[in-house]
N, C-alpha and C positions, 0 to 999 in steps of 0.2 A: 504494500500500500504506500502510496506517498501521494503529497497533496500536489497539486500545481495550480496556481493564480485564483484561489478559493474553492476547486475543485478538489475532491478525493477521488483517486483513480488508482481503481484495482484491478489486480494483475488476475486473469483467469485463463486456468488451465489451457492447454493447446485441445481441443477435441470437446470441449463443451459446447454444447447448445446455449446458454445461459450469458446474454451479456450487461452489463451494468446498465442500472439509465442513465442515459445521460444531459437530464433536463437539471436547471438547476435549482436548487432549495428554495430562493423568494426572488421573487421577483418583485421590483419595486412598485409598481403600475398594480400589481396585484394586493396589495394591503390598500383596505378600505382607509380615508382618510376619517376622523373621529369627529364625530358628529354635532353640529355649529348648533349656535343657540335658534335659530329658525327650525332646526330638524327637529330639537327638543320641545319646543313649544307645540310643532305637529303630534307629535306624541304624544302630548298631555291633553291634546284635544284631543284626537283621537280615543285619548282611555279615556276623559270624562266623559265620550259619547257613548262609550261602549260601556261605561258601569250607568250612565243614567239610566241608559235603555235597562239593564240586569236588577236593578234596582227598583222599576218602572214593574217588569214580569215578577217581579220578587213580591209585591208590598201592594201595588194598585187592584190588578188584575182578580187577585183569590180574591180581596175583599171585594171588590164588584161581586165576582161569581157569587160568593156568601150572601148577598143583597139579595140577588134574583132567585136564592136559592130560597131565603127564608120568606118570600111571596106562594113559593109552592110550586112554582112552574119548573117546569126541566128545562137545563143551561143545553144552548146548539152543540152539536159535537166541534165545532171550530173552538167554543169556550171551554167546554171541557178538557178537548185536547192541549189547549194552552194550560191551563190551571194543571193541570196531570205534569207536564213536563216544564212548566217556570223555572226550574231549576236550571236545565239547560242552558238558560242565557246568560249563567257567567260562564259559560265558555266565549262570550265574546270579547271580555275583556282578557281571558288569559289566551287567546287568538291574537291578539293586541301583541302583550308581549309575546308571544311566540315571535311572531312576523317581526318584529323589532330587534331580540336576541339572534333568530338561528336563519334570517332570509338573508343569502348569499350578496344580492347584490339589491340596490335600491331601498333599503329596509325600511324607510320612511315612508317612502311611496307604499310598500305591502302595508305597513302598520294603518297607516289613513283607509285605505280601501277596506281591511278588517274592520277596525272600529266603524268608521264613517259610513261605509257604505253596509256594514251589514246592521246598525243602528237604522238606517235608511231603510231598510227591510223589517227589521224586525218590529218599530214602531206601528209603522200602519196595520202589521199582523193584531198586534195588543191594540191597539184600541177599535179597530173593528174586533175582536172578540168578546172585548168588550161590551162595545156599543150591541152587537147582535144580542146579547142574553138583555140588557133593557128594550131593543125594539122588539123582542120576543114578549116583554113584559106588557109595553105599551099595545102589543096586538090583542092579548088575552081580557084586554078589560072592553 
């Protein structure tokens, strides 16, 4: 073994199939630069939007269902379904970090489109599940 010009080059047998690689360890261009206070402030939106939303399915939503529930009428399967799985929505904020810790490249950009856009998705789901188990209510009377 010996090094030359920050390379390590190994000497292998005459008859081997097996040869070294020879790309090199880092590459400059390849280390993410560390992330400016623009990126962090994306990310902090990003996660308040994605814990209001978790927050929103955690705390609003059962108690609506509870409302409609103590009139006597049966909650739509869309309210039910929500109320069943509310739990699920804090995976969007640990989606959040995910996409901020382990995405390779752009991380800020994946972090926004998790939070932002799946908060974007998820609110209108809750509160039309919402609102359907009240216009369910308003229909019965």
């Amino acid at each position: 073994m010996a090094a030359a010009g920050g390379r390590l080059i190994v000497a292998t047998p005459p008859g081997t199939p097996y040869s070294p690689p020879s790309a090199q360890l880092s590459d400059p261009s390849d280390v993410a630069a560390p992330p400016s206070v623009a990126d962090k402030l994306w990310l902090v939106f990003a996660m308040m939007a994605a814990l209001a939303t978790a927050l929103v399915a955690q705390f609003v939503v059962p108690s609506s269902a509870s409302v409609a529930a103590n009139f006597g009428s049966e909650l739509p399967l869309v309210t039910r379904l929500v109320v069943k799985f509310h739990a699920a929505a804090w995976l969007l904020p640990a989606g959040v970090a995910f996409a901020w810790y382990r995405w390779p490249r752009r991380r800020v950009f994946a972090a926004c489109i998790v939070g932002l856009g799946g908060s974007m998705l998820a609110i209108p789901l809750l509160v039309f599940a919402t609102y359907l188990a009240i216009f369910g209510l308003a229909g019965s009377v």
